[in-house]
C-alpha positions as CSV (number, residue, x, y, z in Angstrom):
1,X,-63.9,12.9,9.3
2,X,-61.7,11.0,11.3
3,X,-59.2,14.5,11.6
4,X,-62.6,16.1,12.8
5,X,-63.0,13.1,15.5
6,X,-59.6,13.4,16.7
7,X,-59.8,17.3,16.9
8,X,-63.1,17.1,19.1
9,X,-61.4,14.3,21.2
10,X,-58.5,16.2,21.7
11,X,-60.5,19.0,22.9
12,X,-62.3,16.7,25.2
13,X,-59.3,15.5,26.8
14,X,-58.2,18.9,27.4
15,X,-61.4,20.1,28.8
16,X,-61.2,17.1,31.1
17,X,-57.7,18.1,32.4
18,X,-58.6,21.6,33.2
19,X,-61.5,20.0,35.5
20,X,-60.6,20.5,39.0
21,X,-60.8,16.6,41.1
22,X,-64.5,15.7,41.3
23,X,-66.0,16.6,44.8
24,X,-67.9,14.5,46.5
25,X,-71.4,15.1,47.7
26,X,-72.3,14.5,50.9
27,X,-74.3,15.1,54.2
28,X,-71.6,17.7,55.5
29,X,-71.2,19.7,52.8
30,X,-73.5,22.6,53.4
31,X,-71.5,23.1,57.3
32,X,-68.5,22.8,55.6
33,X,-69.5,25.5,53.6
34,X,-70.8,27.4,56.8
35,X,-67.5,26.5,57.9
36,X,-65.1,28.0,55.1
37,X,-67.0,31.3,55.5
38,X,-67.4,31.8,59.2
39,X,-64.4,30.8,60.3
40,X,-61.3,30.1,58.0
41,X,-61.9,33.1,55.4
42,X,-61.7,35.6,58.4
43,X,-58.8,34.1,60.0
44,X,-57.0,33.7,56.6
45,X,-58.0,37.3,55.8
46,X,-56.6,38.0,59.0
47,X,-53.4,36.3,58.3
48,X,-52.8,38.3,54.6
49,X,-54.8,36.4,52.0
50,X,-56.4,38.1,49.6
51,X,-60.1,37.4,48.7
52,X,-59.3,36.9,45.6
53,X,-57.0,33.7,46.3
54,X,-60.0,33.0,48.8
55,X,-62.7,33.0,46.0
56,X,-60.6,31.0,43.6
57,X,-59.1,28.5,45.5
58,X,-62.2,27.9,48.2
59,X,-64.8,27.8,45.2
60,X,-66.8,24.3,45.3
61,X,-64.7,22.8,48.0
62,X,-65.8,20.1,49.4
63,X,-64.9,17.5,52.5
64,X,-63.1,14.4,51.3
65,X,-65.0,11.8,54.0
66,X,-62.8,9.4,53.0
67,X,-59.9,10.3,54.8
68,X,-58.9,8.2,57.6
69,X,-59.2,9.1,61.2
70,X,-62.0,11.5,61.0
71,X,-64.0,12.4,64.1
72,X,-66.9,14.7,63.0
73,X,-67.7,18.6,62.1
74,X,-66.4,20.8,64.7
75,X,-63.6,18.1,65.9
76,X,-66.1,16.5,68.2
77,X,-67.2,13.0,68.0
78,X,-65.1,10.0,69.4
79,X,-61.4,9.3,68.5
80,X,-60.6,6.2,66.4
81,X,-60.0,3.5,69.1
82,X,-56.3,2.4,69.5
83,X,-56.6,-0.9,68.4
84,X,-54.5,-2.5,71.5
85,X,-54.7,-5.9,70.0
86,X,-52.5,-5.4,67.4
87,X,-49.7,-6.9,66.8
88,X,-46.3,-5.2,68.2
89,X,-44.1,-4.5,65.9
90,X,-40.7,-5.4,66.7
91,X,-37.9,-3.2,65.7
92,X,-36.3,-5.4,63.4
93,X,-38.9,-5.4,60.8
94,X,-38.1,-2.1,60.0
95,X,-34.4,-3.2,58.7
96,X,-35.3,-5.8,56.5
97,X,-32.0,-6.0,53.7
98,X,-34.2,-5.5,50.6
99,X,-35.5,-2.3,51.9
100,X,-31.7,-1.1,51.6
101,X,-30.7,-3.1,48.6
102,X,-33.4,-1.6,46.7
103,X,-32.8,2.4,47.9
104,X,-28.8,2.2,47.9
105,X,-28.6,2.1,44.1
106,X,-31.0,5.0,43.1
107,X,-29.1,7.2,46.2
108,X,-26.1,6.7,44.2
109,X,-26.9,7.5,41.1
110,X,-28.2,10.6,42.6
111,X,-25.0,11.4,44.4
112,X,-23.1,11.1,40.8
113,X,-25.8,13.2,39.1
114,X,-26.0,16.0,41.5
115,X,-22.4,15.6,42.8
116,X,-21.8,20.2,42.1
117,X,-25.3,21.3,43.3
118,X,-24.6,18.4,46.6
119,X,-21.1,19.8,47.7
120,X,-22.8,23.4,47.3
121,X,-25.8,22.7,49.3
122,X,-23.7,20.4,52.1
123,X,-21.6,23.9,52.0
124,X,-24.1,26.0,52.6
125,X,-26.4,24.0,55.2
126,X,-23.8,21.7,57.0
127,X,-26.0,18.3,56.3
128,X,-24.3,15.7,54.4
129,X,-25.2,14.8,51.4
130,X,-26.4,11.2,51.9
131,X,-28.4,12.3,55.3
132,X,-30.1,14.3,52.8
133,X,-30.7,11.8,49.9
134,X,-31.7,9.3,52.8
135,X,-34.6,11.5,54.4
136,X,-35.6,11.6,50.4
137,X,-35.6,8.3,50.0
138,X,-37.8,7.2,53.1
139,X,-40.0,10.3,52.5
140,X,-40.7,9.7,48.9
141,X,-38.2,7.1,47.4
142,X,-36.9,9.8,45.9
143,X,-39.9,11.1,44.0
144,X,-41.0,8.0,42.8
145,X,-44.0,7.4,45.3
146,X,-46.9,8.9,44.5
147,X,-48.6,11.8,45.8
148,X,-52.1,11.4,45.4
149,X,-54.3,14.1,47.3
150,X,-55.5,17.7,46.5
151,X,-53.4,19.6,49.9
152,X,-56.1,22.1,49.6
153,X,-59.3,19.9,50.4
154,X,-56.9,17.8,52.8
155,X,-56.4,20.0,55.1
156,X,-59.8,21.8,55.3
157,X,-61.3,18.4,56.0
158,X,-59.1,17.9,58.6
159,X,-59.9,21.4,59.6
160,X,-62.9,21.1,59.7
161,X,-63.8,17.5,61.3
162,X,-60.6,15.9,61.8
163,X,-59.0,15.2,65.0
164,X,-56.5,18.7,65.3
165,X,-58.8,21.0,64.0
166,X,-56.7,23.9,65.5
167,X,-53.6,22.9,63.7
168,X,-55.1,21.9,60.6
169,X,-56.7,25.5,60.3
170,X,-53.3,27.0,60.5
171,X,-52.1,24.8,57.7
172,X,-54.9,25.1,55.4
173,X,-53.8,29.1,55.9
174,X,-50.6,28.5,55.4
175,X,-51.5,26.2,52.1
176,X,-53.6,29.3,50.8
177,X,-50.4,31.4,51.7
178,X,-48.5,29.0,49.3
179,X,-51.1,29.4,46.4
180,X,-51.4,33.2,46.3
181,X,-47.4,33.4,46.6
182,X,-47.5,31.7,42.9
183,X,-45.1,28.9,43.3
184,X,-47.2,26.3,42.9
185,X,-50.6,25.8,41.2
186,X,-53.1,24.3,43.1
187,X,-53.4,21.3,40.4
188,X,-50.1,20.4,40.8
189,X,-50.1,20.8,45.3
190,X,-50.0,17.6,46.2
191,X,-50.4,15.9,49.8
192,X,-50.4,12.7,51.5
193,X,-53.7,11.9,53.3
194,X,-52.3,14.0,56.3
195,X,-51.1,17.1,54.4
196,X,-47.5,16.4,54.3
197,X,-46.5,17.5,50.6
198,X,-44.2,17.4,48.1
199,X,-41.2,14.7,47.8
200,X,-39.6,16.2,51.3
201,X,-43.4,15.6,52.8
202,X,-43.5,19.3,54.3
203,X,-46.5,20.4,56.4
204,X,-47.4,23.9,54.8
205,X,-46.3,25.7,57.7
206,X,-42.6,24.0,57.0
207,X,-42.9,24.7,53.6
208,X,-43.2,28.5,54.3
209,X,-40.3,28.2,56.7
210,X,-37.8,26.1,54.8
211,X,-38.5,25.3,51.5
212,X,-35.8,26.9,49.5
213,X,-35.2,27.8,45.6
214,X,-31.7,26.2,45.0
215,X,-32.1,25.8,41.4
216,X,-33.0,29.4,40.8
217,X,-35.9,29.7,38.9
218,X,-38.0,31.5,41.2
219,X,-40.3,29.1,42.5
220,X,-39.4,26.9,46.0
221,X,-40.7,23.8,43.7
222,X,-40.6,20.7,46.3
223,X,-42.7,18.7,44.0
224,X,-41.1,18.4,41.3
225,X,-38.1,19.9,41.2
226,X,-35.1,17.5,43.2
227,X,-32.6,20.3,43.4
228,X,-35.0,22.5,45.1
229,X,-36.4,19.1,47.4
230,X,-32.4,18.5,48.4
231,X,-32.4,21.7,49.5
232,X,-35.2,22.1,51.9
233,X,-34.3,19.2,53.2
234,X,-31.1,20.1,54.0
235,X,-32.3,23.5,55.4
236,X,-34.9,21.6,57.6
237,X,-32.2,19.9,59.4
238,X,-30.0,23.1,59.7
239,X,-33.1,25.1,61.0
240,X,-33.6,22.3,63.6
241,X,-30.1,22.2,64.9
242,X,-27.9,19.8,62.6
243,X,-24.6,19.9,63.8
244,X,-22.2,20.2,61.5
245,X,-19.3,17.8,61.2
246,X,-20.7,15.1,63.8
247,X,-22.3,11.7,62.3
248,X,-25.6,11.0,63.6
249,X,-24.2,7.8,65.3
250,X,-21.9,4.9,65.6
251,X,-23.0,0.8,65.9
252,X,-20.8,-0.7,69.3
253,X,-20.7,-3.2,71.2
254,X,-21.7,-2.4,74.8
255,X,-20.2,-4.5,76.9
256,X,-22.6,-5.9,79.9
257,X,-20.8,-3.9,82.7
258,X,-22.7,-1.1,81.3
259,X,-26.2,-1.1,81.6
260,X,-28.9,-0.8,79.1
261,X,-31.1,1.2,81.6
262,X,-28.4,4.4,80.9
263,X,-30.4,4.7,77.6
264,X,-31.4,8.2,76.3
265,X,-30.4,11.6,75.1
266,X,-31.0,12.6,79.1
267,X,-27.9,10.5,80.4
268,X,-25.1,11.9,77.5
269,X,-21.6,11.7,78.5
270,X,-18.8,12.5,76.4
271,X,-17.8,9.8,74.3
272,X,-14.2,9.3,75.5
273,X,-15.8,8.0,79.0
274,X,-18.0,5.7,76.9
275,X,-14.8,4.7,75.5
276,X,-13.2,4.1,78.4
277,X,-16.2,1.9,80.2
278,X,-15.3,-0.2,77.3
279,X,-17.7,0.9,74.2
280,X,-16.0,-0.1,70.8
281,X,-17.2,0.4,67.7
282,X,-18.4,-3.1,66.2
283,X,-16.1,-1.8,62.7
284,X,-12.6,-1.8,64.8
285,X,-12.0,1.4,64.4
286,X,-12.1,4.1,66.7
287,X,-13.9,6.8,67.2
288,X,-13.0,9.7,65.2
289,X,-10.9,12.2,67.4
290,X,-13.1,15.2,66.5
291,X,-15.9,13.2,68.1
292,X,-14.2,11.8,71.8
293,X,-14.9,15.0,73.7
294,X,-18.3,16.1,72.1
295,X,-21.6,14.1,74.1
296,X,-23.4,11.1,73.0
297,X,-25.7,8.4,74.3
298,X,-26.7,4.9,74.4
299,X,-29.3,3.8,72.0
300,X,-31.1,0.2,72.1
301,X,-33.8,0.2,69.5
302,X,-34.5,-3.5,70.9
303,X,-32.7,-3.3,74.3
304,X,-30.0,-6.1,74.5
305,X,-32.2,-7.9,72.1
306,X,-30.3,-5.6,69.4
307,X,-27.6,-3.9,68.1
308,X,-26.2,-1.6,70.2
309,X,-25.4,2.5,68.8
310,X,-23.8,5.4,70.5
311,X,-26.0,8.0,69.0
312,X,-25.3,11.6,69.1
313,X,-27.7,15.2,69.0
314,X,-27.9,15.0,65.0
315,X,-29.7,11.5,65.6
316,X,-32.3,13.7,67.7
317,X,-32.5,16.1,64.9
318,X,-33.6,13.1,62.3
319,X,-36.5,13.3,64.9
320,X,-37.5,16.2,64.3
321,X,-38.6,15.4,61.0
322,X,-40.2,12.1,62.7
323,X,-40.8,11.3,65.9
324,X,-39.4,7.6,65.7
325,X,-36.6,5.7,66.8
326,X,-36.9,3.4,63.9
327,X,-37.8,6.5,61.6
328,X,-34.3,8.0,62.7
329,X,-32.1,4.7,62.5
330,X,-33.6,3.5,59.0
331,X,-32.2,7.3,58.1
332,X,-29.1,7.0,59.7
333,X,-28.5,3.8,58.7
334,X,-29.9,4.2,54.9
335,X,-27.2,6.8,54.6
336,X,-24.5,4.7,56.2
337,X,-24.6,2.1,53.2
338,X,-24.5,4.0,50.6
339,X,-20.7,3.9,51.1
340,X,-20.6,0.2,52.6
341,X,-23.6,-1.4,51.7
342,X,-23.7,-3.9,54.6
343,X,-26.1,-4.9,57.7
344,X,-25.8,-3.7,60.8
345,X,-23.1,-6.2,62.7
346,X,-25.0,-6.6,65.8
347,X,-28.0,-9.6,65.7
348,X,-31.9,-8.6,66.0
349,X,-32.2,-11.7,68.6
350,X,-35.7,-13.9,68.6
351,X,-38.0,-11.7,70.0
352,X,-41.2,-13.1,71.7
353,X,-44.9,-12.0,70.3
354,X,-46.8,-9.4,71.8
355,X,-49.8,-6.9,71.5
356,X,-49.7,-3.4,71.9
357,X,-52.3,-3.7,74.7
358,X,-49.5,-6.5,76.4
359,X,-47.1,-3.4,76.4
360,X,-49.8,-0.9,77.5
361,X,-50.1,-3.2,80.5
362,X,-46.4,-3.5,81.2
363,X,-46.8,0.6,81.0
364,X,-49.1,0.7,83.3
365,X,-47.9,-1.3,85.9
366,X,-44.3,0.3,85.7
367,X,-46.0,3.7,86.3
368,X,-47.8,2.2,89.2
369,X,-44.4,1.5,90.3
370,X,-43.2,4.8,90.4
371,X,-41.2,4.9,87.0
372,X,-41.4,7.4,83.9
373,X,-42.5,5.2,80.6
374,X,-43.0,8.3,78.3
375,X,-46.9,7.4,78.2
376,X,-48.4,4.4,78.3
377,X,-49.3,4.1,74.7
378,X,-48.1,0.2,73.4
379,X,-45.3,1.5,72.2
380,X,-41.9,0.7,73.4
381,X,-39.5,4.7,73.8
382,X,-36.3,4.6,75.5
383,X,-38.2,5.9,78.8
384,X,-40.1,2.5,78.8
385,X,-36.9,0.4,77.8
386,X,-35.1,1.3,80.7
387,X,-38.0,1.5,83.0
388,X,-38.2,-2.2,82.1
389,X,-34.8,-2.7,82.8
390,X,-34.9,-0.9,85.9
391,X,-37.3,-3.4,87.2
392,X,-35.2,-6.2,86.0
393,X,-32.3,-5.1,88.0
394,X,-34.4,-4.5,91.1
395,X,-35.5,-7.7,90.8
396,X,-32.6,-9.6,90.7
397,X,-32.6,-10.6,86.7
398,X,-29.7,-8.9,84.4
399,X,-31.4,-6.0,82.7
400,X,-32.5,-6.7,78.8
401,X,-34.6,-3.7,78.7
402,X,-37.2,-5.3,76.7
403,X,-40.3,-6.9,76.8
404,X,-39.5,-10.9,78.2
């Protein structure tokens, strides 16, 4: 009796794993359907998917309301409101030590366990190795964080009501593309809310592009396989313009004769004239030789608030994978101690409190002024740094380049 018991539960269990995610019933599902067969099975016929991938991976999909920052069917239907009184988040909440403390060890241990397949990939793509394991570790923390969304439903929802219907139509294509290629099952292709997947968090369109099969078993496995996730990565970076042997920056100290409103990729010089304005590196050594006649440029995450980095094109290439300052440093500087597990020297200094509306209006009003600010959006870029600086100088104050 009880073998019989354990026999049907077993068999329960399984049946219940081989059901695909419940779907949830709602008022859109019959124009999502309408959807699916007017317009993405034609265009993703179009684009080389068979009707057979169509009919079995499109069968009793449904939207996912749930997801954040949905507008309606069709795209249409107001935006989510910026919420301008929020809180600004200062830069130096993004560098909090335990953050580091807590990634540097598992880096490691990764270094020492994939030390061959490393030095073969850094061979073939030019990224460093910890670059590589750093992106992995703020993308995914290395595999451990999970992945909880069906990619498929994802990104028709967003297709289909989000805000970038266009561009979420492509990927859903692309994620199709990815199912009938075989090398991954559509249980197992998982997605962030947005439709980044995988431990590298590749749009599908990326994934096609630079998702690679380093470990040789004939699938480009970027969920669960961390050879084959190293890899893309470092391909990603390559693809994008990763120069090879150049760091993605250096921490200095930049001495007050040289002004903080000379910030951005847009005013490089070579870094033997930074040198000789008086930029050291806060380390005491100096710069590497390979390094004095190549280009680099100021970067103040916090304008003098901060510490201070000569950053050079690769740091514009960790942008590519985000488009964040912060994003960037927390990379560069991730990958920085797992050699020398240390702080950055230079002091986040007391910063006052602000809303993203306050900066907003500070946007505004520089634009009215006649300066660039990259957008007025609440959110502080290197355009609006030294815009703010600018207007310091102009008026008389030494330029800080920040807010206050």
């Amino acid at each position: 009796m009880i073998k019989s018991l354990r026999l049907i539960f077993v068999a329960a269990l399984i049946a219940l794993m081989a059901t695909p995610e419940p779907a949830t019933a709602g008022k859109y599902d019959a124009q999502f359907q309408k959807f699916l067969k007017s317009d993405v099975i034609p265009a993703a016929r179009q684009a080389g998917v068979s009707q057979a991938t169509l009919d079995r991976e499109l069968a009793g999909l449904t939207p996912d309301t749930s997801l954040p920052g949905l507008v309606g069917p069709g795209g249409k239907g107001a935006p989510p409101k910026v919420n301008f009184q929020a809180e600004f988040r200062a830069p130096q909440r993004y560098f909090r030590d335990s953050q580091f403390n807590s990634l540097v060890p598992g880096g490691r241990r990764l270094m020492q366990k994939h030390a061959a397949t490393l030095k073969k990939i850094e061979a073939r793509y030019g990224v460093p190795k910890r670059i590589i394991l750093a992106i992995w570790a703020r993308e995914s923390g290395y595999g451990a964080a999970k992945i909880p969304h069906d990619a498929l439903r994802v990104l028709a929802t967003q297709a289909f009501m989000g805000q970038r219907a266009d561009f979420f139509k492509g990927e859903l294509i692309a994620a199709l593309k990815i199912l009938q290629n075989g090398d991954v099952t559509r249980r197992a292709m998982r997605s962030s809310w947005g439709g980044a997947m995988g431990q590298p968090q590749f749009l599908p369109s990326s994934y096609l592009k630079y998702a690679v099969d380093f470990d040789g078993d004939g699938k480009r496995n970027i969920w669960t396989s961390e050879i084959d996730t190293m890899a893309s990565i470092a391909n990603y970076l390559a693809a994008h313009g990763w120069a090879k042997e150049r760091d993605w920056g250096y921490e200095v100290h930049l001495p007050e004769s040289v002004s903080c409103t000379r910030e951005g990729p847009d005013n490089r010089q070579k870094i033997s004239t930074f040198v000789n304005e008086g930029v050291k590196r806060v380390s005491g050594k100096p710069f590497p030789n390979y390094e004095l006649n190549r280009p680099g440029n100021i970067l103040l995450p916090a304008g003098r608030y901060g510490p201070a980095f000569i950053a050079t094109e690769n740091f514009y290439v960790l942008k590519e994978y985000n488009e964040s300052d912060t994003y960037a440093l927390f990379v560069g500087h991730l990958a920085d101690r797992y050699g020398n597990n240390k702080a950055f020297i230079g002091d986040w200094k007391p910063m006052k409190e602000t809303t993203r509306g306050a900066v907003r209006n500070l946007q505004l009003r520089l634009e009215g002024l006649g300066h660039d600010v990259g957008g007025a959006d609440g959110l502080i870029g290197f355009k609006t740094r030294r815009s703010i600086g600018k207007d310091q100088e102009k008026n008389g104050f030494f330029a800080t380049c920040w807010v206050g």
